[in-house]
N, C-alpha and C positions, 0 to 999 in steps of 0.2 A: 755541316754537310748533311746532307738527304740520304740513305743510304737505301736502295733499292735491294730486295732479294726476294729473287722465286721460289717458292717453295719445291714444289716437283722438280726430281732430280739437283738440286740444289742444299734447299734444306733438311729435306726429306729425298731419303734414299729410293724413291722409287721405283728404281731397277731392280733394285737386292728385293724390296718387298714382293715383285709381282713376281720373279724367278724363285723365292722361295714358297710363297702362296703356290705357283704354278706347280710344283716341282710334288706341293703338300697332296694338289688336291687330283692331280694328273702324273701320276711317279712314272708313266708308262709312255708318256707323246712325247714328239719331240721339244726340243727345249733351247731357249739359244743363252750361253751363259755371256755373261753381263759384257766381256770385253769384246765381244763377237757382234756388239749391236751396231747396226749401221744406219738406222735412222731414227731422227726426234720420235716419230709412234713407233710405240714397238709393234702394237702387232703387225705391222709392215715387216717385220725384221722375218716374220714367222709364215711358213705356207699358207697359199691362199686357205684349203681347207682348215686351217686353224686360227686367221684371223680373226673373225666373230668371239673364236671362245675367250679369247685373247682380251677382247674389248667388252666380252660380257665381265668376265672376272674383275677388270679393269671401274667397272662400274656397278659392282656388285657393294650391298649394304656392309659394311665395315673396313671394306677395302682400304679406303684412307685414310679414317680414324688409326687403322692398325701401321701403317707403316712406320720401317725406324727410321730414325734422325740419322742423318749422314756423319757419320763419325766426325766432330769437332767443330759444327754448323753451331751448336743451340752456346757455344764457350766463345764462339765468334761472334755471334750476335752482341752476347752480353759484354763481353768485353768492347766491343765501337761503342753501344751504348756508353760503359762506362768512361769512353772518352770525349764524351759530349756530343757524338754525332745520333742525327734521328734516324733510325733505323725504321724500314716498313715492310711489312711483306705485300710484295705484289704477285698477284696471281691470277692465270686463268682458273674455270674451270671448264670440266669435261661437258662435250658439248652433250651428252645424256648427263645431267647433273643432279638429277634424282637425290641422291646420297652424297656426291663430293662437297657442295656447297656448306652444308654443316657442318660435314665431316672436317672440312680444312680447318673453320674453326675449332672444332673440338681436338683436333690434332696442336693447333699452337696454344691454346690451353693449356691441356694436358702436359707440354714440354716448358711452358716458359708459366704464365698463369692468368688466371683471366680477363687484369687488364691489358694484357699483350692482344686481343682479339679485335682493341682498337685500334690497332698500329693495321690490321689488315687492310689490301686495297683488293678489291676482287675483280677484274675489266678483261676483255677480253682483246683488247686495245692497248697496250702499255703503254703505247708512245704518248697516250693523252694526259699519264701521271708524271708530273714534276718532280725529279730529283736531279743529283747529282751523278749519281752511278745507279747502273743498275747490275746486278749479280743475275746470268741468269742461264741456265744450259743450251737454250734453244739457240740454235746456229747465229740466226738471222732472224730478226724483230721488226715489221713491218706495220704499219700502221695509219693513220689519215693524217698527221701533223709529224711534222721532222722532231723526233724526241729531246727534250733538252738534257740527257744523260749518256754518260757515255755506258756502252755496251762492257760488260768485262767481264766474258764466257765462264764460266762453271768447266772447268775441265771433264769431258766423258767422252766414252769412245768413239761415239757418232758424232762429234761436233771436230775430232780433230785435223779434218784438212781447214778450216777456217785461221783462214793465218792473219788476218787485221786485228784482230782484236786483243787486246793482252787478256790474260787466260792467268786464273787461279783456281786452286783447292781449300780447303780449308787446313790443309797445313803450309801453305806459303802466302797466305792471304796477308798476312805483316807485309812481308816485303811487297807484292803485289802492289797493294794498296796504302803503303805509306799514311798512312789517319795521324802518326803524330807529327811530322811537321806540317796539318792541315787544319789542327785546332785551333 
């Protein structure tokens, strides 16, 4: 089995990193904390007069390299792995991708090692990469070709009126996803 996962908000906590980043470098603005978020961009979540800063930060040199791993993402990966499924990470990036591009890699690096950098798929299109599932936060996954994976949401606060879809975390991802009577 193929196993699809997004990094952002999926693998990598990217809520927790831009709310703590935010929070480091602006202790004074307002701030939306993590359960409060109502859509896929944050900086949509946040006053117009603070959306720029939002999506500068967002795209600023280190940003992505530094993010942490979403508690119990990097034990999940390895563990399908060890059950014989191929795991890949699928990913957009930022449409200013200056820094995210490399950064993504240097981020699955750094957590897994650096032949995992060729498991990476980078498109801005998912539905054009072949797998069997795909893990991934974003609501709704749109694309030119009807994708051959099934969707199975990343649970976060902005995704949860989406009721089609079956929805896991990475602590009920077992049950969710059943991998061993699929080997």
């Amino acid at each position: 089995m193929i196993v699809l996962v997004d990094m952002d908000n999926t693998l990598v906590d990217f809520d927790a990193g831009l709310l703590s980043k935010w929070r480091q470098l602006y202790p004074d603005e307002f701030f939306v904390p993590i359960e409060k978020r109502t859509t896929f961009h944050p900086h949509k979540d946040y006053p117009e007069n603070l959306q720029d800063k939002v999506r500068e930060l967002c795209h600023s040199q280190g940003f992505v390299r530094g993010l942490p791993a979403t508690p119990g993402g990097i034990e999940a990966v390895n563990e399908i792995l060890a059950k014989g499924h191929d795991v890949r990470f699928c990913t957009s990036h930022f449409m200013e991708y200056t820094h995210c591009v490399f950064e993504k890699f240097q981020w699955i690096e750094e957590h897994f090692d650096a032949s995992f950098v060729d498991r990476i798929i980078l498109t801005r299109d998912k539905t054009l990469v072949k797998g069997d599932i795909l893990i991934d936060d974003k609501p709704k996954i749109t694309g030119i070709v009807q994708p051959t994976w099934e969707h199975i949401l990343y649970d976060r606060p902005f995704n949860r009126t989406i009721a089609n879809n079956r929805r896991l975390t990475w602590k009920n991802w077992r049950d969710v996803l059943s991998l061993d009577s699929l080997t």
